[in-house]
C-alpha positions in Angstrom: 149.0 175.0 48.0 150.2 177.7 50.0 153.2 175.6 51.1 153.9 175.4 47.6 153.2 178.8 46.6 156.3 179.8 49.1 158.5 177.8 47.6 158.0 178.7 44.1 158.1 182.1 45.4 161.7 181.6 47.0 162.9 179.9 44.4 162.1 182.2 41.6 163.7 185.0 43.7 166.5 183.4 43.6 166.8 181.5 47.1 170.0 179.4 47.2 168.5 176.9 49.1 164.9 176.3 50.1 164.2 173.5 52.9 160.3 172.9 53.7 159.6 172.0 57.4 156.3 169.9 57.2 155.6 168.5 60.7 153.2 166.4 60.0 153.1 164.7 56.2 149.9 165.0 54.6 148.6 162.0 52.8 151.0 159.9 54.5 148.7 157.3 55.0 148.2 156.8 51.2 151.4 155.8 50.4 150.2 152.4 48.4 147.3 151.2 46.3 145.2 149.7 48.8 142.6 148.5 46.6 143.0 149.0 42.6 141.9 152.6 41.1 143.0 153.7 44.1 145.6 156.9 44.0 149.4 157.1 45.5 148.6 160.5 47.2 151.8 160.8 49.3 153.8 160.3 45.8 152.0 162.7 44.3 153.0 165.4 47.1 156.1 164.6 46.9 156.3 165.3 43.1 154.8 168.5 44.0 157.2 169.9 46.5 159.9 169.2 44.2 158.5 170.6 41.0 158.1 173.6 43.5 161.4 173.6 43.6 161.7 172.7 47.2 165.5 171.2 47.9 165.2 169.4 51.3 162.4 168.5 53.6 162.0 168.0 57.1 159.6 165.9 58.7 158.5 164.3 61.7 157.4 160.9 62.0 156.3 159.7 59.0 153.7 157.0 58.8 156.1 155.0 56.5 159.4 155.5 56.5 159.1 154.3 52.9 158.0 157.3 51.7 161.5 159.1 52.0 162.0 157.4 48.7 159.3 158.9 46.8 161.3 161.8 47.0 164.5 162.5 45.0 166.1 165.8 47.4 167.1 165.0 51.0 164.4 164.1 53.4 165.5 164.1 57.2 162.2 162.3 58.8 162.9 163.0 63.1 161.5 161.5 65.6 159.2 162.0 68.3 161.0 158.9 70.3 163.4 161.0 72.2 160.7 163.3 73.8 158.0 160.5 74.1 160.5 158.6 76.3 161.6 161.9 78.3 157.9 162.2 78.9 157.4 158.5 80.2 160.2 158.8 82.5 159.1 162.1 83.7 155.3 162.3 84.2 154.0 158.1 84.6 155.9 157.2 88.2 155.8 153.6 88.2 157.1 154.0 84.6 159.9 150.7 85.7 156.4 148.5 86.0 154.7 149.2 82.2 154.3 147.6 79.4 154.2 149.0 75.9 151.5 147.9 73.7 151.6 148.7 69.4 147.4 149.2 68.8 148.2 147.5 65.5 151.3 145.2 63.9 151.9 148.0 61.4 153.6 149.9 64.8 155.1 147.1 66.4 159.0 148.3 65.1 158.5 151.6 66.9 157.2 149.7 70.1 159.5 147.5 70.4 162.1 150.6 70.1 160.6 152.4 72.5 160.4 149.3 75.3 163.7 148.5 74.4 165.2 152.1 75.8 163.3 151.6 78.7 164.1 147.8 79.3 160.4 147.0 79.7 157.9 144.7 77.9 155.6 145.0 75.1 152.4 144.1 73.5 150.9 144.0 70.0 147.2 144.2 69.5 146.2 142.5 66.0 143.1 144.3 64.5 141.0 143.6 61.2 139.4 146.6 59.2 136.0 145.9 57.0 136.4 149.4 55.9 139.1 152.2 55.8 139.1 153.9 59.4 136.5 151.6 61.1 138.0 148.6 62.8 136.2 145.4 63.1 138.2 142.9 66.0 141.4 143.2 67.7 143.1 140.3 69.4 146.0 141.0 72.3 149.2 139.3 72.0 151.0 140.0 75.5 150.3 140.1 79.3 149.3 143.2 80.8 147.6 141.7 83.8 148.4 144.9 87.0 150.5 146.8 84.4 150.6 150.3 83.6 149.9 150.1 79.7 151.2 152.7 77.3 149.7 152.9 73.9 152.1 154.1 71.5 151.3 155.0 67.7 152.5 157.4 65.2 149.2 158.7 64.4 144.9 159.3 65.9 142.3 160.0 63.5 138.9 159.4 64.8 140.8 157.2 68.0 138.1 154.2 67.3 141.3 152.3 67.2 143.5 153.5 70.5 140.0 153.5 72.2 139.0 150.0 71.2 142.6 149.1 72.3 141.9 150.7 75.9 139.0 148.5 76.7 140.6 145.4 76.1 143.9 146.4 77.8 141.5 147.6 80.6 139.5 143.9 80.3 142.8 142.0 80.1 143.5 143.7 83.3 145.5 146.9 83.1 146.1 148.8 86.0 146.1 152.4 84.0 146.0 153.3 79.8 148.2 156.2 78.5 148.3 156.4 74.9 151.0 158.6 73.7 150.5 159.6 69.8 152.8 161.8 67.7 150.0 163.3 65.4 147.2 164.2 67.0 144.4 164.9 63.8 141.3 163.7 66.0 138.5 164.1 63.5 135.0 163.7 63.9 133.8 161.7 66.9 137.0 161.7 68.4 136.9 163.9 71.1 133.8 162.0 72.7 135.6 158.9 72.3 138.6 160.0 74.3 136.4 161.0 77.4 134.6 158.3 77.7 137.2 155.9 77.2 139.4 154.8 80.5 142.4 156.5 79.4 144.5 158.4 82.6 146.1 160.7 79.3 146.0 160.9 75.6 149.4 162.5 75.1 149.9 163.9 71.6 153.2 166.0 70.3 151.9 169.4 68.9 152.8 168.9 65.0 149.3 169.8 64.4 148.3 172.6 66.8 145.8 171.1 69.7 144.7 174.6 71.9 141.1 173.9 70.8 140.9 170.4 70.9 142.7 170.4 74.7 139.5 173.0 76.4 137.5 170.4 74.4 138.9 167.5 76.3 141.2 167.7 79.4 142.6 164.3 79.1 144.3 165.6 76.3 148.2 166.5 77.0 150.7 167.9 74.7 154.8 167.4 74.0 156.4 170.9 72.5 158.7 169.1 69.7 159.4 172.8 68.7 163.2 172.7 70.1 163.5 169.2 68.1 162.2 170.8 64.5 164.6 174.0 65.6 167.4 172.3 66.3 167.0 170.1 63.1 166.5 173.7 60.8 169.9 175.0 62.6 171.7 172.0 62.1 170.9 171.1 58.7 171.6 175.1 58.6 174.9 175.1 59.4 176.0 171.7 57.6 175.9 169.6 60.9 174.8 166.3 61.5 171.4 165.9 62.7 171.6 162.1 64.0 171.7 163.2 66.6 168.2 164.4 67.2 167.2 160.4 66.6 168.2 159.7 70.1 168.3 163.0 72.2 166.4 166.0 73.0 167.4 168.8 72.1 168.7 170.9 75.6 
């Protein structure tokens, strides 16, 4: 609401332009009927921030990249991709010796992406849901026998997924579990799960602020994306092209 109240605000005072820079999409997750009655939130924000009057949006990320076309205005959806990969390479040293693993087929694109740029393997974890965020069995597709495994996915909610997933990586005979996670949200029992699971680090980008939640857990490390969202506002700024961004970091 408060989002939108600024933009109305803008607009009605005149703004030639107003572009909305929403890190992390709320309601991205509904973006279909998953059962019937159920609602299309994502739409439905995306009706709002244009009856607001907004006239682009940036975003980061999106859990379906589908959802650029609920909107009518420009949408420039960046990626975390660049910096997760900068990360790897820095910080995991027998990076050349890992495997990346997708926690669910729904991520298996941006896995495969990922392992591509870094000429390495991946694996995809099939899982079945009884109800909305609780996950009943997963099955590994892959070898990760004395592999480093890296979980990638674009979001963690209460981690009973990316957790679940570390066990059996860890019983298929991992060496070490990363996950790396562009949206951070870790609700509820969350926390717990992360410290009791085997992970080495639960790396999350900081499109939802995470100063609390890392005294809370110290397994927890974060990626600043702040120079890729500024660098994306000062292009778009200036007229530039910002496809750049969707295969480099920003200097």
């Amino acid at each position: 609401m408060e989002l939108l109240i600024m933009i109305n605000a803008c607009k009605i005072a005149s703004s030639s332009r107003v572009t909305a820079v929403i890190p992390c999409f709320p309601y991205a997750r509904q973006d279909k009927k998953d059962k019937s009655r159920a609602p299309i939130s994502a739409k439905l924000v995306a009706n709002m921030l244009s009856v607001a009057g907004a006239d682009h949006i940036i975003t980061m990320d999106l859990h379906a990249s589908q959802i650029q076309g609920f909107f009518d205005i420009a949408v420039d959806n960046l990626y975390a991709e660049p910096a997760v990969l900068q990360w790897i390479k820095e910080n995991i040293p027998e990076w050349k010796n890992c495997i990346i693993v997708s926690p669910d087929a729904g991520g298996a694109k941006r896995v495969t992406s990922i392992a591509d740029r870094l000429n390495v393997d991946f694996a995809l974890i099939h899982k079945e849901r009884k109800k909305a965020n609780e996950v009943d069995r997963m099955v590994l597709v892959g070898d990760v026998k004395d592999r480093v495994a890296i979980l990638v996915d674009d979001m963690a909610d209460t981690c009973g997924t990316i957790c679940h997933a570390a066990d059996k990586l860890i019983d298929a005979g991992a060496v070490k579990v990363y996950a790396i996670l562009t949206h951070g949200i870790f609700s509820g029992p969350a926390i717990s799960r992360i410290n009791n699971a085997p992970f080495e680090a639960v790396v999350v980008t900081n499109t939802i602020p995470q100063e609390e939640k890392m005294k809370a857990c110290p397994k927890i490390e974060v990626i600043d994306i702040s120079m890729i969202l500024a660098e994306a506002i000062r292009r778009t700024h200036n007229g530039e092209s910002v496809s750049y961004l969707f295969s480099h970091v920003p200097l």
